[in-house]
FIDREN-883350 format. One record per residue (C-alpha): residue number from 1; residue in one letter; chain; x, y, z. Coordinates in pm, 1 decimal. Layout:
N
R    nr   rest   kette          u          v          w
R   NUM      a       A          X          Y          Z
...
END
This chain:
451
R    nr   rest   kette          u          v          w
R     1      x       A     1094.9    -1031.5     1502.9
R     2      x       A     1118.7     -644.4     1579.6
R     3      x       A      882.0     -361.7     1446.2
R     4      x       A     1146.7     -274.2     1264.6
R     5      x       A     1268.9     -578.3     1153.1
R     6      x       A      924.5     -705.7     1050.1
R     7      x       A      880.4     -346.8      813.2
R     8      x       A     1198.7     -362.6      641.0
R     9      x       A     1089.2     -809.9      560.4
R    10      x       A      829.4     -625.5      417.2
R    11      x       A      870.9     -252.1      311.2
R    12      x       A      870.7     -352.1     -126.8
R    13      x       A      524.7     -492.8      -66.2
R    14      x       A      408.8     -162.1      151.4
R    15      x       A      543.0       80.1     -143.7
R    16      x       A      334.8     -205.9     -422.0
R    17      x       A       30.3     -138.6     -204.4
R    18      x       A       51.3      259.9     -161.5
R    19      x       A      119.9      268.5     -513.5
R    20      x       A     -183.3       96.0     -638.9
R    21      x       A     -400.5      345.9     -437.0
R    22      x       A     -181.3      636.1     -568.0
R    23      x       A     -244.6      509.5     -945.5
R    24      x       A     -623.1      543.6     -874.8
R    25      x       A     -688.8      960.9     -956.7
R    26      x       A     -934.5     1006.8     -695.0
R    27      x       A    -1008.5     1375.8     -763.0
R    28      x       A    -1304.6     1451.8     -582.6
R    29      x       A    -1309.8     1822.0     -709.3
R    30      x       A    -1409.0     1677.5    -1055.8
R    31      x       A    -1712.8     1482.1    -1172.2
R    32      x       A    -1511.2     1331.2    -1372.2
R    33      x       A    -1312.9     1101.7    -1101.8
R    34      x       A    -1641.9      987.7     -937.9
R    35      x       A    -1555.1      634.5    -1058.9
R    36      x       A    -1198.5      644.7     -987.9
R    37      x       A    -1330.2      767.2     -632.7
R    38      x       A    -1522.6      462.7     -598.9
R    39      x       A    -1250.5      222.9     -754.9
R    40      x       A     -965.1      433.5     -515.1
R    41      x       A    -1253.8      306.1     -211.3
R    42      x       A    -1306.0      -38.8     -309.9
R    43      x       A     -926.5      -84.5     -361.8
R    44      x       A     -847.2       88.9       37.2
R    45      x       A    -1150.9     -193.7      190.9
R    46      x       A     -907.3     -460.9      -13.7
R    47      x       A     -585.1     -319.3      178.2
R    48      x       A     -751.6     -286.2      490.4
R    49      x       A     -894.2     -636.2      453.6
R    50      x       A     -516.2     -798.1      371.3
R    51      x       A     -350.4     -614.2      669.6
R    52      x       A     -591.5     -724.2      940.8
R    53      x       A     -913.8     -598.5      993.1
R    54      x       A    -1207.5     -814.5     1011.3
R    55      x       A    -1425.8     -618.4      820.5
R    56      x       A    -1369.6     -306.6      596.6
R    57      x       A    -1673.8     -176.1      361.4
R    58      x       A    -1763.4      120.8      127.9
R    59      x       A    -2043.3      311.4      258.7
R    60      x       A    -2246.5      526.3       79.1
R    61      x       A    -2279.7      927.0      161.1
R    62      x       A    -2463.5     1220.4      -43.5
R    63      x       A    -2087.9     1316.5     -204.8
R    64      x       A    -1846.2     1063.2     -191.1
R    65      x       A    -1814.6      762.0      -23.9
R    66      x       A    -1666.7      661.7      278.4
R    67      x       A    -1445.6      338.9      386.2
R    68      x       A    -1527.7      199.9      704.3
R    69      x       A    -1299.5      -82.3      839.0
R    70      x       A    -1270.2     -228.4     1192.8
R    71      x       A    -1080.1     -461.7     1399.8
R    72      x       A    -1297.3     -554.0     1759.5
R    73      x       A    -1104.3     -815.8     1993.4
R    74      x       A    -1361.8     -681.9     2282.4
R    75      x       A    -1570.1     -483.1     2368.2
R    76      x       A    -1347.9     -422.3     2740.1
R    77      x       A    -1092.6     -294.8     2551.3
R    78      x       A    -1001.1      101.3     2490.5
R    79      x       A    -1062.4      178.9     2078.0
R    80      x       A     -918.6      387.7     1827.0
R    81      x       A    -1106.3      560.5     1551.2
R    82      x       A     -810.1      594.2     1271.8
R    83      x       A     -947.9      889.3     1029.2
R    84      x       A     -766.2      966.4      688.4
R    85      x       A     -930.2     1051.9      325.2
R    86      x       A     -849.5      882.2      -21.5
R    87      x       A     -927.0     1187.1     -205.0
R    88      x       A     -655.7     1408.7     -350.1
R    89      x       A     -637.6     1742.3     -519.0
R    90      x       A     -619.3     1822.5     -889.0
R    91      x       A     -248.3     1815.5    -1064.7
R    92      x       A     -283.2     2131.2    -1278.1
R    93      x       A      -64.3     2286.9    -1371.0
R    94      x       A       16.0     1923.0    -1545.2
R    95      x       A      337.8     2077.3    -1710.9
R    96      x       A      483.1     2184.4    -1448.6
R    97      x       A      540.0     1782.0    -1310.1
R    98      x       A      864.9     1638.4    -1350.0
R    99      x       A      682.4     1280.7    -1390.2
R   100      x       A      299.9     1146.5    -1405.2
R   101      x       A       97.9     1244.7    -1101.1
R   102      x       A      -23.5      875.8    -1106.0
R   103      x       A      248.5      679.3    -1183.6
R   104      x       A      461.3      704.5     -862.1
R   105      x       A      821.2      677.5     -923.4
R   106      x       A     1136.5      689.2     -698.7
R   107      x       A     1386.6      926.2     -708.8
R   108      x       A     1611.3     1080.9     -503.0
R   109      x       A     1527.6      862.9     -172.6
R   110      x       A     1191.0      992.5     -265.0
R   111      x       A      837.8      917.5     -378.5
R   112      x       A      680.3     1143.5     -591.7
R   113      x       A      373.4     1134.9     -745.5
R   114      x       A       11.5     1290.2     -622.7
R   115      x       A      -92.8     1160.3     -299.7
R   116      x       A      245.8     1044.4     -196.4
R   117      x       A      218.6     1228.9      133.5
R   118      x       A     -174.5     1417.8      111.2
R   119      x       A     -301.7     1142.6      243.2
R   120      x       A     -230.6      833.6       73.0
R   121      x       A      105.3      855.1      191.4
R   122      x       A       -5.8      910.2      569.4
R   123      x       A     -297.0      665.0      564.7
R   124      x       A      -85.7      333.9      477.8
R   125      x       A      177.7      459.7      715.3
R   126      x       A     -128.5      422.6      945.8
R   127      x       A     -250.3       81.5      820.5
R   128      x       A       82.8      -77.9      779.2
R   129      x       A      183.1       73.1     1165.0
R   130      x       A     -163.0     -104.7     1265.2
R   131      x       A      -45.7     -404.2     1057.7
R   132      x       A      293.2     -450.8     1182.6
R   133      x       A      135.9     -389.2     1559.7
R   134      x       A      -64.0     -700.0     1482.9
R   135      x       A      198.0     -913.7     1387.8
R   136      x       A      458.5     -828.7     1631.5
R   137      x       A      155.7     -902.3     1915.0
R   138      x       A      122.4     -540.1     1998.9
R   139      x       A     -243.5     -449.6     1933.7
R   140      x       A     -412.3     -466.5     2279.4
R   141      x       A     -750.2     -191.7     2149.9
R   142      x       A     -992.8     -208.2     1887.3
R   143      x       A     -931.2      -29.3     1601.4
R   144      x       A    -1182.6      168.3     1372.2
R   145      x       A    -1074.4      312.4     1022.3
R   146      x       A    -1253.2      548.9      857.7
R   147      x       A    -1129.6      741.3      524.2
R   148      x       A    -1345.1      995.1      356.8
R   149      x       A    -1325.7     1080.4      -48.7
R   150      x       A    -1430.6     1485.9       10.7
R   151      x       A    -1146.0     1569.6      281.9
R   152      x       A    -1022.7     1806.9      -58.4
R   153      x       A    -1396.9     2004.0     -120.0
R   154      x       A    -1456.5     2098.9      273.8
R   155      x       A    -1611.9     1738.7      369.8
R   156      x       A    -1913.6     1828.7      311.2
R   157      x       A    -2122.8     1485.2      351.6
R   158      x       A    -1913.1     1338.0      675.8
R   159      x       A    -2060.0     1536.3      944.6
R   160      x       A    -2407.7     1387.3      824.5
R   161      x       A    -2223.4     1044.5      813.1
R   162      x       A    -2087.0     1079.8     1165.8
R   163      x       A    -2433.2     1176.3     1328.9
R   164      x       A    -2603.5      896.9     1164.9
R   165      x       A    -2362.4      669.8     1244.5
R   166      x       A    -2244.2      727.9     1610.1
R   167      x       A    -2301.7      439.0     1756.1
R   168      x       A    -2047.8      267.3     1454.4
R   169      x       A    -1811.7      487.0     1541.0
R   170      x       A    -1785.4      500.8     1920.7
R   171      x       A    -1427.9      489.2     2039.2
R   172      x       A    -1217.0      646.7     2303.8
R   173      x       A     -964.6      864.5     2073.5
R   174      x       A     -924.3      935.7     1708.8
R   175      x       A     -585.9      879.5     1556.1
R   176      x       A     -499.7     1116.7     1228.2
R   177      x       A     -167.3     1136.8     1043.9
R   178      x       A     -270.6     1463.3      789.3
R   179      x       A      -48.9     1660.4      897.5
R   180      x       A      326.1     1760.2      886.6
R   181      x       A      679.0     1779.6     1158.8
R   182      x       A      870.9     2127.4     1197.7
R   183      x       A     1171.5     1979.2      987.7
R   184      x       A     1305.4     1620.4      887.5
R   185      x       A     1526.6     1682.6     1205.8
R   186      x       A     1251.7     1800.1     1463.4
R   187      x       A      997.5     1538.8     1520.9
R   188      x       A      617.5     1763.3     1635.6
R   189      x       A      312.8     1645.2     1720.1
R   190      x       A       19.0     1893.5     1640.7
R   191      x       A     -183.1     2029.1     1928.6
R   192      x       A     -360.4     2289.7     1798.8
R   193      x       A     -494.0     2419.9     1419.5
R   194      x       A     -664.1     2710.5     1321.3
R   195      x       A    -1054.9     2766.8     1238.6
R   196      x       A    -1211.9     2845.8      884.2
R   197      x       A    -1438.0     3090.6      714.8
R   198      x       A    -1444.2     3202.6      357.4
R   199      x       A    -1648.9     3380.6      127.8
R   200      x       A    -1715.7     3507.3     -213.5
R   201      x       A    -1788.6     3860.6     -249.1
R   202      x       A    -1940.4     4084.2     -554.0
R   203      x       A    -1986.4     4469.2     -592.3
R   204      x       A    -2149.3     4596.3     -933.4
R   205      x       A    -2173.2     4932.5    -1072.4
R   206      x       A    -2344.3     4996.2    -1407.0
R   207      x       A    -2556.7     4755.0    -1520.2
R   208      x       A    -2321.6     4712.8    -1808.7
R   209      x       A    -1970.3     4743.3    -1902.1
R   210      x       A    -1888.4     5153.3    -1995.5
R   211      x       A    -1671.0     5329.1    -2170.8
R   212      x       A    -1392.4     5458.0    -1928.5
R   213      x       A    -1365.0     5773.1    -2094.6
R   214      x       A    -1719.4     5882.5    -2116.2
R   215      x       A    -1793.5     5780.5    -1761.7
R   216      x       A    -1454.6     5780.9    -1603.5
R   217      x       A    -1475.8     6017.0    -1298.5
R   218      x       A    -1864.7     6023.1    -1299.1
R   219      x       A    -1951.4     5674.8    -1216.1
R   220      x       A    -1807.5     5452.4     -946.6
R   221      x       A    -1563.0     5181.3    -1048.4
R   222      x       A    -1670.0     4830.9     -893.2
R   223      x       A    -1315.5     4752.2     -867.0
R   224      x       A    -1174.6     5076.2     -693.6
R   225      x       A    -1448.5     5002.4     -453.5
R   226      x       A    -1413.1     4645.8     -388.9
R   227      x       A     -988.1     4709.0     -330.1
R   228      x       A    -1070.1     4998.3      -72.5
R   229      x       A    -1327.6     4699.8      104.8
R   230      x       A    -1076.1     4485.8      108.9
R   231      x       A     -801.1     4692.8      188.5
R   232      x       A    -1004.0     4821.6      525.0
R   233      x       A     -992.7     4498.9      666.3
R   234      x       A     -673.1     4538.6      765.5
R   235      x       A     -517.2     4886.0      960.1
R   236      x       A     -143.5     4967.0      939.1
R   237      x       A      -51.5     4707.9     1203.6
R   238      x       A     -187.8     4405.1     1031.7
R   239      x       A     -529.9     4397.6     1290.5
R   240      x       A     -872.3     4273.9     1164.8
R   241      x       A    -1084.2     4609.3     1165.7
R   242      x       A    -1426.4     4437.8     1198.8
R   243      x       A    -1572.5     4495.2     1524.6
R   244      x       A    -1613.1     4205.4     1731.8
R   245      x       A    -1399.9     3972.0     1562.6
R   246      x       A    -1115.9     3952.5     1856.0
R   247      x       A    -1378.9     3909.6     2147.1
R   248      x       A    -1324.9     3523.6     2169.0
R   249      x       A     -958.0     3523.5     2096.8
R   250      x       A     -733.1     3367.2     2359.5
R   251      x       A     -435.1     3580.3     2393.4
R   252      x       A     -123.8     3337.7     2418.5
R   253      x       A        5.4     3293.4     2805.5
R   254      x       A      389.6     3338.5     2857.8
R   255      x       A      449.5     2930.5     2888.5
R   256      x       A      267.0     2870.2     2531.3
R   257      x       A      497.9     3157.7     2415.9
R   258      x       A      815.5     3038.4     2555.4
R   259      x       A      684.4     2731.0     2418.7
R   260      x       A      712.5     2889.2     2057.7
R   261      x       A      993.0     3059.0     2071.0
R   262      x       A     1199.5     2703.6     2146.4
R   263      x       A     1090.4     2599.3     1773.8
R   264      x       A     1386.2     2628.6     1569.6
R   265      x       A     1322.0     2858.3     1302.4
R   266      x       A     1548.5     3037.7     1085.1
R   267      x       A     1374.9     3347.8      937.5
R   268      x       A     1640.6     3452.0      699.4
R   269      x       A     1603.1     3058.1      517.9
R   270      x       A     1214.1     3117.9      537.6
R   271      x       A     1255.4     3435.6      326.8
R   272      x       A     1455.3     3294.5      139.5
R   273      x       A     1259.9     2962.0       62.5
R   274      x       A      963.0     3192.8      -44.1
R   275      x       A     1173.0     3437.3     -225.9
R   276      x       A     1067.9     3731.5       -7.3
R   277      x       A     1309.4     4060.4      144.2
R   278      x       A     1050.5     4112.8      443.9
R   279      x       A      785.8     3924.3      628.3
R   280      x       A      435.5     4094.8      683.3
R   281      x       A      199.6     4063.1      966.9
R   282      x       A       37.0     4171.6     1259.1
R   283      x       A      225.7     4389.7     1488.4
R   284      x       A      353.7     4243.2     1819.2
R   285      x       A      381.4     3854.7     1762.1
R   286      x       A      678.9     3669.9     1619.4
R   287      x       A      627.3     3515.2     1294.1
R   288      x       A      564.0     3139.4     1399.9
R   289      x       A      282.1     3284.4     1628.5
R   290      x       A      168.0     3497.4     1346.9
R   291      x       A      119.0     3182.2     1143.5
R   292      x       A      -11.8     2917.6     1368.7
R   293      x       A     -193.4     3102.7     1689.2
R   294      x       A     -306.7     3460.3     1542.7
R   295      x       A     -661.2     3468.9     1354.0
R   296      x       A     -588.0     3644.2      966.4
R   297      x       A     -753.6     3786.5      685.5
R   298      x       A     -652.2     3695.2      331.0
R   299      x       A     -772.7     3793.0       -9.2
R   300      x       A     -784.2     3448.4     -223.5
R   301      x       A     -851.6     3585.3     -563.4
R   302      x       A     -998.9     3919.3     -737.5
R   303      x       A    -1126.4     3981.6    -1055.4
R   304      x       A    -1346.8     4204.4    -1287.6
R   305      x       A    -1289.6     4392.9    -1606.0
R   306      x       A    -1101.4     4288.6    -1893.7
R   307      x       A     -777.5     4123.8    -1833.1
R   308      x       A     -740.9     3905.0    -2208.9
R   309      x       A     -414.2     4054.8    -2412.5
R   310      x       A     -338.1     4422.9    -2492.9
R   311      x       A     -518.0     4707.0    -2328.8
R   312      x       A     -927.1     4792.2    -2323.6
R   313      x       A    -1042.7     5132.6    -2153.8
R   314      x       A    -1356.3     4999.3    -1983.9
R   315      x       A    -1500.3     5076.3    -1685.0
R   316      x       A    -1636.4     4708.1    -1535.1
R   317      x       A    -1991.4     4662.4    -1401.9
R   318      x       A    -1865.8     4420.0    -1198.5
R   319      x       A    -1598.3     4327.1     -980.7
R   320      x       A    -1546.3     3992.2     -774.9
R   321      x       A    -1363.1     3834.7     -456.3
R   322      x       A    -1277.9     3546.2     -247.8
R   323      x       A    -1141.5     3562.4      112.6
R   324      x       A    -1094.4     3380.5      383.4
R   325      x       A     -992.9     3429.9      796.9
R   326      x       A     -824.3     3204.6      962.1
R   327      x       A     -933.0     3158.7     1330.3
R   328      x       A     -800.2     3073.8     1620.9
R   329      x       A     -995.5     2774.6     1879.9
R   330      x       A    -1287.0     2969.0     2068.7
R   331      x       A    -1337.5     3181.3     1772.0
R   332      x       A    -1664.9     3047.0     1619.1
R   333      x       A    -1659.4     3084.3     1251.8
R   334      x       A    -2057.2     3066.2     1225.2
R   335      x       A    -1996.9     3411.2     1419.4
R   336      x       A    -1731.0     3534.2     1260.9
R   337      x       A    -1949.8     3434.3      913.5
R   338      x       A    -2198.1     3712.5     1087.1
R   339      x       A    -1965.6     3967.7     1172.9
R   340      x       A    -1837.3     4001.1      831.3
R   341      x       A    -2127.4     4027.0      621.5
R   342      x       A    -2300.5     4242.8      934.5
R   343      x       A    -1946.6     4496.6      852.9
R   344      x       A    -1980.0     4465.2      487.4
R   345      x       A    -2328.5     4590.9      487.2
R   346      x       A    -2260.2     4882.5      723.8
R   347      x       A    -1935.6     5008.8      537.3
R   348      x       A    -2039.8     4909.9      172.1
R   349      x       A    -2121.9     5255.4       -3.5
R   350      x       A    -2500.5     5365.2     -195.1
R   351      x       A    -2314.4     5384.9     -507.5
R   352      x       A    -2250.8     4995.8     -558.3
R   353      x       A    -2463.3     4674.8     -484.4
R   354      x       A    -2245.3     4416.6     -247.7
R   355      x       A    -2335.5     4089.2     -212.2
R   356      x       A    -2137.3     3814.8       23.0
R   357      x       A    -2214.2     3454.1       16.2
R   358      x       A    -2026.7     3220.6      296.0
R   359      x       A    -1922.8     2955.6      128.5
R   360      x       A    -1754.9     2754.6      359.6
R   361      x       A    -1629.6     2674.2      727.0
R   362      x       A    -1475.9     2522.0      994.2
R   363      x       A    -1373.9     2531.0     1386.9
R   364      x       A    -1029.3     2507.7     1564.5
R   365      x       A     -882.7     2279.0     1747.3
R   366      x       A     -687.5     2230.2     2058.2
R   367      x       A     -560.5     1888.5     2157.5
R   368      x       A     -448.8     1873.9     2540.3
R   369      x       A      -94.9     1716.8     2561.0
R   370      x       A     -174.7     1516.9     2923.3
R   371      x       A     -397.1     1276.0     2805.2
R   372      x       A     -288.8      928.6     2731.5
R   373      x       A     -327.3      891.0     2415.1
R   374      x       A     -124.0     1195.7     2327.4
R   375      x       A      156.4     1063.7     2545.5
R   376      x       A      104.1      741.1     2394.5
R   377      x       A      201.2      927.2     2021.6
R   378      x       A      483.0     1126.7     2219.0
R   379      x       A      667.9      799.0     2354.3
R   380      x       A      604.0      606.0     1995.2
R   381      x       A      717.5      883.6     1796.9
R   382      x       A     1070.8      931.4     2032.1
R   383      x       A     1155.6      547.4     1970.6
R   384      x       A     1082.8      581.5     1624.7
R   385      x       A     1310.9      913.7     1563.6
R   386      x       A     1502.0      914.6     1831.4
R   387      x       A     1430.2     1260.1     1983.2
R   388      x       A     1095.4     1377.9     2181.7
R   389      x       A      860.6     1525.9     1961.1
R   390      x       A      803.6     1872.2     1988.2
R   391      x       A      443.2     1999.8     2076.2
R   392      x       A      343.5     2221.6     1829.7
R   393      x       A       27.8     2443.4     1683.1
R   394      x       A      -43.9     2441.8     1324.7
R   395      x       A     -162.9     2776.4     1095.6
R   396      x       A     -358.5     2501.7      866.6
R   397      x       A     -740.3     2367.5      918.6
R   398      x       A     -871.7     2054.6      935.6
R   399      x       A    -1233.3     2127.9     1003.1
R   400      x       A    -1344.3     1782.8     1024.0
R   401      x       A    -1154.9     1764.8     1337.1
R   402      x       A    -1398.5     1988.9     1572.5
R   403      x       A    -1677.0     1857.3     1427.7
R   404      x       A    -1533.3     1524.6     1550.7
R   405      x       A    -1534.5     1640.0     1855.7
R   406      x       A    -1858.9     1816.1     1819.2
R   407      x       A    -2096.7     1504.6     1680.6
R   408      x       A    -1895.1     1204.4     1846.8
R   409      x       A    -1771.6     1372.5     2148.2
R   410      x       A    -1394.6     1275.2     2087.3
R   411      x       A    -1037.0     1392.3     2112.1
R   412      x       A     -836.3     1355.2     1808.0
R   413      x       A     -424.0     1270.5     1800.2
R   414      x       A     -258.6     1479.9     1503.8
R   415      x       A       52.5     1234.8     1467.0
R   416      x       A      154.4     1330.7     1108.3
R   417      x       A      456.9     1299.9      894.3
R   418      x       A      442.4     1557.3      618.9
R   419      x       A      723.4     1797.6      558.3
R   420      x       A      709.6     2141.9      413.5
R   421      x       A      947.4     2025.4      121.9
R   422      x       A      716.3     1753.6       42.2
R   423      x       A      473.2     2012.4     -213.7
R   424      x       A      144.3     1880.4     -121.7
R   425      x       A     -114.6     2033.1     -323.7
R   426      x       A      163.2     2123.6     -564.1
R   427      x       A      301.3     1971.8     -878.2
R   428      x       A      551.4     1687.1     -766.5
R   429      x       A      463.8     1597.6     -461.7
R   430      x       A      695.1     1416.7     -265.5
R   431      x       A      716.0     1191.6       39.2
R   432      x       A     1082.5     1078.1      193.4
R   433      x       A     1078.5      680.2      186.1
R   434      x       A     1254.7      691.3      537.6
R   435      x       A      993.6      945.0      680.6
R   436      x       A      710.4      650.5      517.7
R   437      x       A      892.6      387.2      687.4
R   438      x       A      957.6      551.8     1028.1
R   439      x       A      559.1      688.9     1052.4
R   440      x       A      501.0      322.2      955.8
R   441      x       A      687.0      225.9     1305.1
R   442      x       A      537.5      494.4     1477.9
R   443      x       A      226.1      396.8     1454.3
R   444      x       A      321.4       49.3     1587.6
R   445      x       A      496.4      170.0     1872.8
R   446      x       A      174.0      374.9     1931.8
R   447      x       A      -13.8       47.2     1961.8
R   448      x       A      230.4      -97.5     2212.9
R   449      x       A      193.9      240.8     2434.9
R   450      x       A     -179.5      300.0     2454.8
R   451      x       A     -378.6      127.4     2741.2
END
């Protein structure tokens, strides 16, 4: 029997299993879900148990736990370190979905329910690709799972995990499908995503909420202050003003930009998708460099003063932020953390108190395309779609995927199957069934490719 033959024998019983992990609310943002994070665990060491590995457990961390499975034929043998998370984001707006968040339907040659793709979706195509390898005789490595329940909040217990476990997870190469191709036509492999820093930010005035009349033009408004801040981040041709912050940016060389410019990308459908008449951004760069290789600066949300129904002439005492940069790999966001509250505290003017708090952060990540694993993922992927994937950077972060390579000294594969269309994070999430079905084989054909 085939690797494809042997999925479509089986493919009813692959959607019965992804479905009873995507009925399981694992929220990890809410206290709430803490036993539905632990059910959603105990039900993934069950599925990893019935599809081949010898051993698959819940462990314990100071959040959420963490699944750890493993199959070991020897200890000779190359091994993989599969990483995923069962944890998914919240569903509100709830009113805006089209059906229940956790009762997956099909529709439309689709699945769509919360999770379908972010990561539930991605992780069985990973442990029904390892399955199928193991039926159709194709699993020559050891193979380590291990799926996290806080991938959603920042991951904030794994790092601890992964130093006090190294010597559980040793392997050769990490395998990760969390991430997404350039279009349902273009099959990508990720190479590269950007670093992560964020904060919250608050200026007060007064020590109490005034009358805008009385003190209008006499005392400083927390808000007017915190928008000119913000606004000086930026200068007129979309550059980051603070000083220092480009000294470990790698300009792009004219291959990697050649590279780029062979995407296909239609900017007039991109505009159009977001409902925009011009794109915005820093001078010089074409947009898909803009939003994959270019460090940013965004404000997140801002807020202060009265903003309930009908009108109130007050002049805040307070005024709040969050922001974020998004950084390119050699940018260190522990520095970049530095820089900004170092620049905030130089510009920030007598007649307001400013505060910043770092909330959190991550590193970049560049994956070199000649090593055999990754040419492993680029043979599977062109048998399973029929075209060489493209190699391409992502604007999104991972974090967890430096300090992989940080603690455990690994490289990780990015061989994901997400689409823009499919709304993760977004009411009605969505996966194609022949996208689940063809990362399914991918990941098999991986198995048959690595040595």
């Amino acid at each position: 029997m085939s690797v494809k033959s042997y999925i479509e024998s089986n493919k009813e019983r692959f959607l019965e299993e992804l479905f009873s992990l995507i009925s399981i609310p694992s929220i990890s943002a809410k206290q709430e879900h803490k036993p539905d994070m632990e059910a959603c665990a105990r039900r993934w060491t069950e599925v990893l148990l019935s599809s081949g590995a010898d051993r698959a457990v819940v462990m314990p961390t100071k959040g959420h736990p963490v699944v750890y499975g493993e199959r070991m034929i020897s200890p000779d043998l190359p091994t993989v370190l599969v990483y995923s998370h069962y944890d998914v984001m919240p569903v509100e707006p709830l009113e805006l979905w089209k059906s229940d968040p956790f009762q997956p339907e099909i529709r439309d040659g689709r699945i769509w329910a919360r999770g379908a793709d972010d990561d539930k979706g991605q992780a069985m195509m990973q442990v029904k690709g390892f399955e199928t390898a193991i039926k159709e005789g194709l699993l020559k490595c050891n193979v380590k799972f291990i799926f996290e329940g806080e991938e959603e909040i920042g991951s904030p217990s794994l790092e601890d995990f992964c130093k006090e476990n190294k010597e559980l997870l040793k392997a050769d190469i990490i395998l990760v499908s969390d991430t997404s191709m350039v279009s349902p036509d273009i099959p990508s492999l990720t190479t590269g995503l950007r670093g992560l820093a964020y904060w919250e930010i608050e200026v007060t005035g007064p020590n109490r909420d005034l009358h805008s009349g009385h003190f209008g033009g006499a005392v400083a408004n927390p808000i007017n202050v915190l928008c000119k801040l913000m606004a000086d981040i930026q200068d007129a041709d979309g550059r980051i003003t603070i000083p220092g912050f480009y000294d470990d940016v790698q300009e792009l060389s004219p291959v990697e930009r050649d590279m780029i410019a062979q995407i296909p990308f239609d900017e007039e459908k991109y505009k159009k998708a977001i409902d925009v008449k011009e794109l915005r951004g820093e001078k010089g760069y074409s947009t898909l460099e803009r939003n994959s290789c270019r460090p940013t600066f965004d404000l997140c949300g801002i807020w202060g003063g009265y903003t309930g129904e009908g009108s109130k002439t007050v002049l805040p005492s307070k005024a709040y932020a969050k922001m974020s940069t998004r950084l390119v790999p050699h940018q260190d966001y522990r520095k970049i953390i530095t820089l900004m509250e170092e620049y905030i505290a130089r510009v920030a003017p007598a007649y307001v108190t400013v505060k910043i708090r770092p909330t959190h952060g991550g590193q970049g990540y560049v994956c070199p395309i000649d090593i055999p694993a990754y040419q492993a993922a680029e043979r599977a992927m062109e048998t399973a779609f029929g075209k060489k994937p493209l190699a391409v950077r992502r604007g999104g972060s991972i974090p967890i995927i430096a300090t992989f390579e940080e603690v455990l000294g690994l490289k990780t594969i990015l061989m994901g199957f997400g689409l823009e269309e499919n709304g993760i994070h977004s009411p009605n999430e969505s996966c194609r069934l022949d996208f689940f079905y063809k990362g399914i084989e991918s990941v098999a054909e991986f198995y048959r490719e690595f040595k």
